[in-house]
PyMOL commands that place a pseudoatom at each C-alpha (Angstrom):
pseudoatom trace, name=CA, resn=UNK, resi=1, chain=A, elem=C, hetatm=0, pos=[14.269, 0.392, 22.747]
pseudoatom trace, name=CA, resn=UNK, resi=2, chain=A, elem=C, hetatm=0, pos=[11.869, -0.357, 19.688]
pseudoatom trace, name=CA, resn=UNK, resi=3, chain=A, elem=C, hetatm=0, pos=[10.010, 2.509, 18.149]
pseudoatom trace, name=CA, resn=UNK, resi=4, chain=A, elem=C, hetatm=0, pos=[7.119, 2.352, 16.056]
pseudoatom trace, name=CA, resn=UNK, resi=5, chain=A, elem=C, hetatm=0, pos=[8.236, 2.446, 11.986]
pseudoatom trace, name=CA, resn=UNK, resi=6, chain=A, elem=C, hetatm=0, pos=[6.397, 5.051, 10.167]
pseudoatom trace, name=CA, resn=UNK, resi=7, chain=A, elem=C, hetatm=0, pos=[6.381, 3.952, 6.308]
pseudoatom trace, name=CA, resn=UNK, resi=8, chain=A, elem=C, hetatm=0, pos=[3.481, 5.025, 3.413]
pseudoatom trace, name=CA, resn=UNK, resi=9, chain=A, elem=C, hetatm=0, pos=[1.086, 2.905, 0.878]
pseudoatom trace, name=CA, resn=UNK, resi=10, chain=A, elem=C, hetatm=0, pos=[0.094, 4.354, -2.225]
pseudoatom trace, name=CA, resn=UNK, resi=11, chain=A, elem=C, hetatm=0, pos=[-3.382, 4.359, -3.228]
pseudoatom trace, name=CA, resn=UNK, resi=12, chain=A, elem=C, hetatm=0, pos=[-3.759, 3.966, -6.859]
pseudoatom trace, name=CA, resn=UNK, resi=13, chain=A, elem=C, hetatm=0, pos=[-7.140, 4.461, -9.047]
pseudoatom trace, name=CA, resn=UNK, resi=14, chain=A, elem=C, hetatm=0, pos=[-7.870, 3.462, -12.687]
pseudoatom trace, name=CA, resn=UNK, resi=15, chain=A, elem=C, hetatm=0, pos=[-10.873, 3.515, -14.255]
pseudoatom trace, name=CA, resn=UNK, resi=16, chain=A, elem=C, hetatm=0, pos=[-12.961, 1.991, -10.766]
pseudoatom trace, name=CA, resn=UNK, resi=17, chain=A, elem=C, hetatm=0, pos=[-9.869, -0.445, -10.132]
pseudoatom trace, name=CA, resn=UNK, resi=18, chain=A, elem=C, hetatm=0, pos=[-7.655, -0.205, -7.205]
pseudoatom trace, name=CA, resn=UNK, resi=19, chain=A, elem=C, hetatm=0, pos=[-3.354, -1.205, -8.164]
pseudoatom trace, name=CA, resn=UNK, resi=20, chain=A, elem=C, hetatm=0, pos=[-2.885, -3.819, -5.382]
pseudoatom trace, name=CA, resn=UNK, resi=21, chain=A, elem=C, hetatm=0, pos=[0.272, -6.244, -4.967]
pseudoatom trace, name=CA, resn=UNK, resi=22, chain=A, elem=C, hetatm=0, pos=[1.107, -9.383, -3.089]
pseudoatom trace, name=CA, resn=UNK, resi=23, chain=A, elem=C, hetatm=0, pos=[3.321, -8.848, -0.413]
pseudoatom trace, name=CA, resn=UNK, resi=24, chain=A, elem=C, hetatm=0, pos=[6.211, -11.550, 0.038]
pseudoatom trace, name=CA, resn=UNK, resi=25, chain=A, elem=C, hetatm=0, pos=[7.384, -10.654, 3.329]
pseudoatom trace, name=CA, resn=UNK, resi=26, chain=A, elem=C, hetatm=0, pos=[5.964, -10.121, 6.896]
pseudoatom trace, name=CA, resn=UNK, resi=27, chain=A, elem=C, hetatm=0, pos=[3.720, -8.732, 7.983]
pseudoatom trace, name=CA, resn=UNK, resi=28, chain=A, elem=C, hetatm=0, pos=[0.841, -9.972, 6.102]
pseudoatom trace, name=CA, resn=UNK, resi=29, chain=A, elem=C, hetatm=0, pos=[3.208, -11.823, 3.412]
pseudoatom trace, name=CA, resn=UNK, resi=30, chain=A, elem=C, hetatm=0, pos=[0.362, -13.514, 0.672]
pseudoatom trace, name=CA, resn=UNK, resi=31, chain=A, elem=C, hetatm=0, pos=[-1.394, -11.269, 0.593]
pseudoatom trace, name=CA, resn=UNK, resi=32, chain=A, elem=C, hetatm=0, pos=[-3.225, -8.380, -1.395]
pseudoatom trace, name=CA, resn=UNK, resi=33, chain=A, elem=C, hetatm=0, pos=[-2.126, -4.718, -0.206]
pseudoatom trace, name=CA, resn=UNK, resi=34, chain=A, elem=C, hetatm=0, pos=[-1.060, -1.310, -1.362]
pseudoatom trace, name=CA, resn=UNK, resi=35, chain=A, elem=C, hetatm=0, pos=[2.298, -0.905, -2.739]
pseudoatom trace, name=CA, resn=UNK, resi=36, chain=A, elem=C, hetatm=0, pos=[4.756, 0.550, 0.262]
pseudoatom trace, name=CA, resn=UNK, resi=37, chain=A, elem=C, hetatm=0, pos=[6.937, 0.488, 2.506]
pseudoatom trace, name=CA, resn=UNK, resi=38, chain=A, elem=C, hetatm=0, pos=[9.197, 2.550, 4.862]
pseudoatom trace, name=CA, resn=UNK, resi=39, chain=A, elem=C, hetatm=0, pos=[9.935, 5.924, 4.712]
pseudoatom trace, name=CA, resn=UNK, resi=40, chain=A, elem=C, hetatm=0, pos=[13.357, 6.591, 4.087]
pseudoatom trace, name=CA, resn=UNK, resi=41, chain=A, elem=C, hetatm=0, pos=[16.124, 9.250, 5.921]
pseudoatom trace, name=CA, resn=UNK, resi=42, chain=A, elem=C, hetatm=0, pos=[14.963, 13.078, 4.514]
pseudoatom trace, name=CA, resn=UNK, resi=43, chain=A, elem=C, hetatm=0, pos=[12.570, 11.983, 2.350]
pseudoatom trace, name=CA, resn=UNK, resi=44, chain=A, elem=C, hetatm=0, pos=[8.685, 13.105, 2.490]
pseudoatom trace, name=CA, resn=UNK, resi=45, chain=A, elem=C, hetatm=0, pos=[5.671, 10.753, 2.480]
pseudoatom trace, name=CA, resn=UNK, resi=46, chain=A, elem=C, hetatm=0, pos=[4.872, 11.657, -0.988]
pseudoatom trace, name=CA, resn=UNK, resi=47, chain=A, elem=C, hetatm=0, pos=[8.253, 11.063, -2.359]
pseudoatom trace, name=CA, resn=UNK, resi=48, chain=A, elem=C, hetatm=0, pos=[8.292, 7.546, -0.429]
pseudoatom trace, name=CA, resn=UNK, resi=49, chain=A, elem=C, hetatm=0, pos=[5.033, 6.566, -1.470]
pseudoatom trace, name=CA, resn=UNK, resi=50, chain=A, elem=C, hetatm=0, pos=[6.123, 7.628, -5.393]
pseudoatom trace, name=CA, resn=UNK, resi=51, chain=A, elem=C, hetatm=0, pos=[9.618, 5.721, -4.941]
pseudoatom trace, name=CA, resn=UNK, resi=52, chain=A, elem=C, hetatm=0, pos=[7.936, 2.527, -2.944]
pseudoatom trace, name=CA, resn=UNK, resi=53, chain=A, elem=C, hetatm=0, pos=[5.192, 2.498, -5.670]
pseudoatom trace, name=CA, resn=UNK, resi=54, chain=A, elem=C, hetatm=0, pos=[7.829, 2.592, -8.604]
pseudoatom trace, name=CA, resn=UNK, resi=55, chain=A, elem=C, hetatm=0, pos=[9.836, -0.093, -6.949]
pseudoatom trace, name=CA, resn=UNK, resi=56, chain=A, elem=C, hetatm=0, pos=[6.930, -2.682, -6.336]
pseudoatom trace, name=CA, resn=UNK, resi=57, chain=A, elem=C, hetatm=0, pos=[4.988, -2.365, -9.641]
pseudoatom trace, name=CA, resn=UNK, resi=58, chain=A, elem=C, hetatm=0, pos=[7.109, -0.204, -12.304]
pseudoatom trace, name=CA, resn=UNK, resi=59, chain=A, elem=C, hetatm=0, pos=[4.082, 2.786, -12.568]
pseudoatom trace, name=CA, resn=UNK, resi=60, chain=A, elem=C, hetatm=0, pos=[4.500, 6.253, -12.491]
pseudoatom trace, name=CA, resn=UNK, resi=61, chain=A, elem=C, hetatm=0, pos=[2.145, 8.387, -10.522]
pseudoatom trace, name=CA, resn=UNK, resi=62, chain=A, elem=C, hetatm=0, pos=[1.709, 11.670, -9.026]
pseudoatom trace, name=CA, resn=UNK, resi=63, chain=A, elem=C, hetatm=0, pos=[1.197, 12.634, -5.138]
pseudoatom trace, name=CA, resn=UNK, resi=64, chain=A, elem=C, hetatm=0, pos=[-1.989, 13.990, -4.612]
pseudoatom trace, name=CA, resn=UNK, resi=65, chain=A, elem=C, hetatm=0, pos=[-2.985, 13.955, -1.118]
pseudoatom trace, name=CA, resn=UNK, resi=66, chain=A, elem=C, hetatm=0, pos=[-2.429, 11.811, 2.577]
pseudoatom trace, name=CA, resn=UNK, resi=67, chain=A, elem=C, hetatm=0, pos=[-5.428, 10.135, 4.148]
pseudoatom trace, name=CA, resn=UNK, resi=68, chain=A, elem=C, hetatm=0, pos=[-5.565, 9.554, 7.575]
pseudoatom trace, name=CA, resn=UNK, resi=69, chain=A, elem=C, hetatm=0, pos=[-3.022, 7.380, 9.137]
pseudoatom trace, name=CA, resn=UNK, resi=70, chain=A, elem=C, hetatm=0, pos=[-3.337, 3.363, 10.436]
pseudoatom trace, name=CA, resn=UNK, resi=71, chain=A, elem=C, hetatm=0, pos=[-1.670, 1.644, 12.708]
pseudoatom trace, name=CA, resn=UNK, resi=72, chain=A, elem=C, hetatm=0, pos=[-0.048, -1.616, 12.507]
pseudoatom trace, name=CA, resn=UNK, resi=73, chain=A, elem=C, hetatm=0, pos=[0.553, -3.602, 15.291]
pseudoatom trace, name=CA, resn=UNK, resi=74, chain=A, elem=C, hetatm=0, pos=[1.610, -7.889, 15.111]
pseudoatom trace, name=CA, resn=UNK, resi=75, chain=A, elem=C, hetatm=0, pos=[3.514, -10.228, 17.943]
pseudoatom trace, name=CA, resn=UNK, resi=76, chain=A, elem=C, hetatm=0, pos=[4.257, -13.610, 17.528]
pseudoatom trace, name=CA, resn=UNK, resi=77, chain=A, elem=C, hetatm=0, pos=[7.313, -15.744, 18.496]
pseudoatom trace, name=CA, resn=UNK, resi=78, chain=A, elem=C, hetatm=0, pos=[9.350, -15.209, 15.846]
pseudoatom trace, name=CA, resn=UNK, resi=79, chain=A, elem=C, hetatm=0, pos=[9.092, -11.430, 15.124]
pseudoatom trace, name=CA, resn=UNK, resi=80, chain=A, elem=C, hetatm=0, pos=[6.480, -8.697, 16.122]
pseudoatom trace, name=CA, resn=UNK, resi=81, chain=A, elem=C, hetatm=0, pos=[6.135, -5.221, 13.555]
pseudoatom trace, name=CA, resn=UNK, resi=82, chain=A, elem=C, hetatm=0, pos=[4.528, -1.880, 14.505]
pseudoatom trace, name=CA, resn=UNK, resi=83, chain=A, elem=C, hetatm=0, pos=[4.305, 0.472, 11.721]
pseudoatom trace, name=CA, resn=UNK, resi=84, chain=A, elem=C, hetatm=0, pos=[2.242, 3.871, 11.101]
pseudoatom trace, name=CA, resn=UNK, resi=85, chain=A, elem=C, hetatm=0, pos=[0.960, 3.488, 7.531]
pseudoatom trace, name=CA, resn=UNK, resi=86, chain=A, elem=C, hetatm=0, pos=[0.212, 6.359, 6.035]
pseudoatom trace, name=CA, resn=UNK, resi=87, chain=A, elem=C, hetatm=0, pos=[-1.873, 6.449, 2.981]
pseudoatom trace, name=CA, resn=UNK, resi=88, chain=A, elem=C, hetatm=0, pos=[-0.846, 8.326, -0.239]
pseudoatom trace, name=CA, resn=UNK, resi=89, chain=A, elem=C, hetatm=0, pos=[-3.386, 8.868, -2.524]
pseudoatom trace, name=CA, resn=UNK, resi=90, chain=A, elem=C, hetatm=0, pos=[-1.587, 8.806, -6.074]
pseudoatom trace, name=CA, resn=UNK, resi=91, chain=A, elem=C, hetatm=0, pos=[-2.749, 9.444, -9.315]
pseudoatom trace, name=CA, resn=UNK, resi=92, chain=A, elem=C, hetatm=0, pos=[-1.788, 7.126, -11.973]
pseudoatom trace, name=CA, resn=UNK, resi=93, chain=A, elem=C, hetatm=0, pos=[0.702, 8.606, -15.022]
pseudoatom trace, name=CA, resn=UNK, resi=94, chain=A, elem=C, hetatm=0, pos=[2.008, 5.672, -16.756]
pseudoatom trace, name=CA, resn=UNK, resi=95, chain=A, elem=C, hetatm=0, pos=[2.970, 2.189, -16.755]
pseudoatom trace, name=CA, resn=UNK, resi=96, chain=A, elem=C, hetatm=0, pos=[2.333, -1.490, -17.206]
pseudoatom trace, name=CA, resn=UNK, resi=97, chain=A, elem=C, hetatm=0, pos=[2.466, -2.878, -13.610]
pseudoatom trace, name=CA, resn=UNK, resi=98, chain=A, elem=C, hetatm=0, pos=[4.931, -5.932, -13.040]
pseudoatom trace, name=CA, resn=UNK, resi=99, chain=A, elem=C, hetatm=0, pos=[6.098, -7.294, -10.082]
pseudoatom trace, name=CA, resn=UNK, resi=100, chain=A, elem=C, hetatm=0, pos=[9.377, -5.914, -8.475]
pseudoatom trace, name=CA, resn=UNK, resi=101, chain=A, elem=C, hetatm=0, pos=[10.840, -5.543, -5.180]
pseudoatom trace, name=CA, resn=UNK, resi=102, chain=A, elem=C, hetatm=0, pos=[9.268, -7.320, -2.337]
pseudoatom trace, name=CA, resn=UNK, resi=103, chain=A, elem=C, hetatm=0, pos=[5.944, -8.214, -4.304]
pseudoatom trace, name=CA, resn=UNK, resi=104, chain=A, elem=C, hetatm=0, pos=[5.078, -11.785, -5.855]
pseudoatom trace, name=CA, resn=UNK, resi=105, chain=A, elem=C, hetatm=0, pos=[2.148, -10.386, -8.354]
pseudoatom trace, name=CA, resn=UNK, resi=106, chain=A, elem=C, hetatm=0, pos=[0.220, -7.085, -9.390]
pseudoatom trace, name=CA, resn=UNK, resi=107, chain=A, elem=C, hetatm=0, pos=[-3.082, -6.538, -10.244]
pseudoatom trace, name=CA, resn=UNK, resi=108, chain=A, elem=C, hetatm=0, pos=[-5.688, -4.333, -10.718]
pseudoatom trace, name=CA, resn=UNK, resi=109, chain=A, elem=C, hetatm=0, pos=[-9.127, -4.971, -8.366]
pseudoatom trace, name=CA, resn=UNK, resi=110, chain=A, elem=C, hetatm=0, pos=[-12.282, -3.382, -7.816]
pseudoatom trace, name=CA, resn=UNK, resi=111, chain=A, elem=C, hetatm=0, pos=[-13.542, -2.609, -4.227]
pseudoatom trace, name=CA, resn=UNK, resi=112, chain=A, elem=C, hetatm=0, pos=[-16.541, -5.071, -4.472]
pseudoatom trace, name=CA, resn=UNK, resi=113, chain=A, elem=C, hetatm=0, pos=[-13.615, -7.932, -5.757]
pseudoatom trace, name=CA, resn=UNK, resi=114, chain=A, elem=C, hetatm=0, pos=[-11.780, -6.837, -1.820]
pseudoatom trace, name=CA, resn=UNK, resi=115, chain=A, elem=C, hetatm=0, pos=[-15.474, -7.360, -0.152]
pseudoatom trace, name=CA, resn=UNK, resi=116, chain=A, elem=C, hetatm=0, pos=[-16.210, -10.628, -2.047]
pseudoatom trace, name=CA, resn=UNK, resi=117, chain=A, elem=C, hetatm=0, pos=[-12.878, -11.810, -0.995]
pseudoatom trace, name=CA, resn=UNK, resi=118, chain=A, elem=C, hetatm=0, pos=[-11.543, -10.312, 2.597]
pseudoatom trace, name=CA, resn=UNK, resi=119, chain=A, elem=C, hetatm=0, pos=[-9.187, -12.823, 3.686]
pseudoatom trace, name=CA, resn=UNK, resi=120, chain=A, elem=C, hetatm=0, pos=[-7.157, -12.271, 0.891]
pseudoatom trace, name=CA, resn=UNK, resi=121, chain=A, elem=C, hetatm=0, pos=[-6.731, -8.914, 1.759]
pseudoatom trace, name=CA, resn=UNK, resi=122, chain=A, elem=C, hetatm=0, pos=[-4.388, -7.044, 3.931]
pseudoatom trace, name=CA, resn=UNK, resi=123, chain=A, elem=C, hetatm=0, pos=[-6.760, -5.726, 6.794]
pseudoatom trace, name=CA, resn=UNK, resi=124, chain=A, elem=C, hetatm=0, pos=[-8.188, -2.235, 5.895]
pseudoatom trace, name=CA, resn=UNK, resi=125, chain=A, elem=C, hetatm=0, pos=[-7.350, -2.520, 2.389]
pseudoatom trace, name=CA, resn=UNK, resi=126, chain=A, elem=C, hetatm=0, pos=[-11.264, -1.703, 0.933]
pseudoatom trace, name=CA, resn=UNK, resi=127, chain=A, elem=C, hetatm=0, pos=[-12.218, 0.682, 3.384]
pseudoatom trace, name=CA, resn=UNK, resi=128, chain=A, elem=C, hetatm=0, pos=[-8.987, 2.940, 2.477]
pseudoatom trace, name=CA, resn=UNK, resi=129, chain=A, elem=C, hetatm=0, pos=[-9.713, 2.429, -1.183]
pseudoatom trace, name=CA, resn=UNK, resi=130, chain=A, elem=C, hetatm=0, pos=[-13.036, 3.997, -0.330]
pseudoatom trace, name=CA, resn=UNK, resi=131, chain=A, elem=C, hetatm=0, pos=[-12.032, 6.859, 1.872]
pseudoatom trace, name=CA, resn=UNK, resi=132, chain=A, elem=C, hetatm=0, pos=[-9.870, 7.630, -1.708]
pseudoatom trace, name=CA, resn=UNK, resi=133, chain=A, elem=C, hetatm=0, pos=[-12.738, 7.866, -3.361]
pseudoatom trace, name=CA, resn=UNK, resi=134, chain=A, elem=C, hetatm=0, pos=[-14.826, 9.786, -1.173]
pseudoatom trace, name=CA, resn=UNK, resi=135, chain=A, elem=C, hetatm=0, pos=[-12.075, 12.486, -1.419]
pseudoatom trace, name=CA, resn=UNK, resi=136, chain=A, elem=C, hetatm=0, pos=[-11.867, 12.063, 2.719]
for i in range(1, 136): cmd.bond("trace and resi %d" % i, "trace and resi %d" % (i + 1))
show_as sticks, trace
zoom trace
């Protein structure tokens, strides 16, 4: 039986700019998210999100705090995912941010460049960037 995969994004802020790469593989392959990915055997959500975020774009952060969780849920003919994202909010430490593992590009973007331009965006991407910065 299939269970749900739980797996972590981290949420990275410099100076009013959101760290955002472009995912190469399903779900939502093309397009802009949050570095992440699943959590691995005995390891926390802040040590996943750290690791996942080190993989994908070669910064260093710190762990600050979780924001709530999301859900998500695709079907299709050739594969269907359910994961339970949950959001790390990291604070950045060092770093040039290149593309690595599973990721085609990195950049930096503010939240009105994710509301100017939403279907490049994984879904939720702007409104989790704001719940960061509202300290939810």
């Amino acid at each position: 039986m299939a269970h749900p995969i739980p797996a972590v994004i981290a949420i990275v802020e410099r100076q009013g700019q959101f760290l955002l790469v472009r995912r190469c593989n399903p779900p939502d392959a093309g397009l802009w998210g949050h570095a992440g990915g699943k959590v691995e055997w005995g390891e926390s959500l802040m040590q996943a999100a750290l690791r996942e975020l080190y993989e994908e774009t070669g910064v260093r952060a710190l762990a600050d705090r979780l924001l709530p969780p999301l859900e998500v849920i695709t079907s299709g003919s050739d594969s269907a995912h359910h994961f339970v994202l949950c959001p790390v909010v990291c604070r950045y430490r060092s770093g040039e941010p290149m593309p690595g593992d599973d990721v085609s590009d990195v950049g930096w973007f503010t939240i009105q460049a994710m509301h100017a331009d939403p279907e490049s965006f994984s879904q939720d991407v702007p409104q989790v960037c704001e719940q960061a910065l509202a300290g939810f």
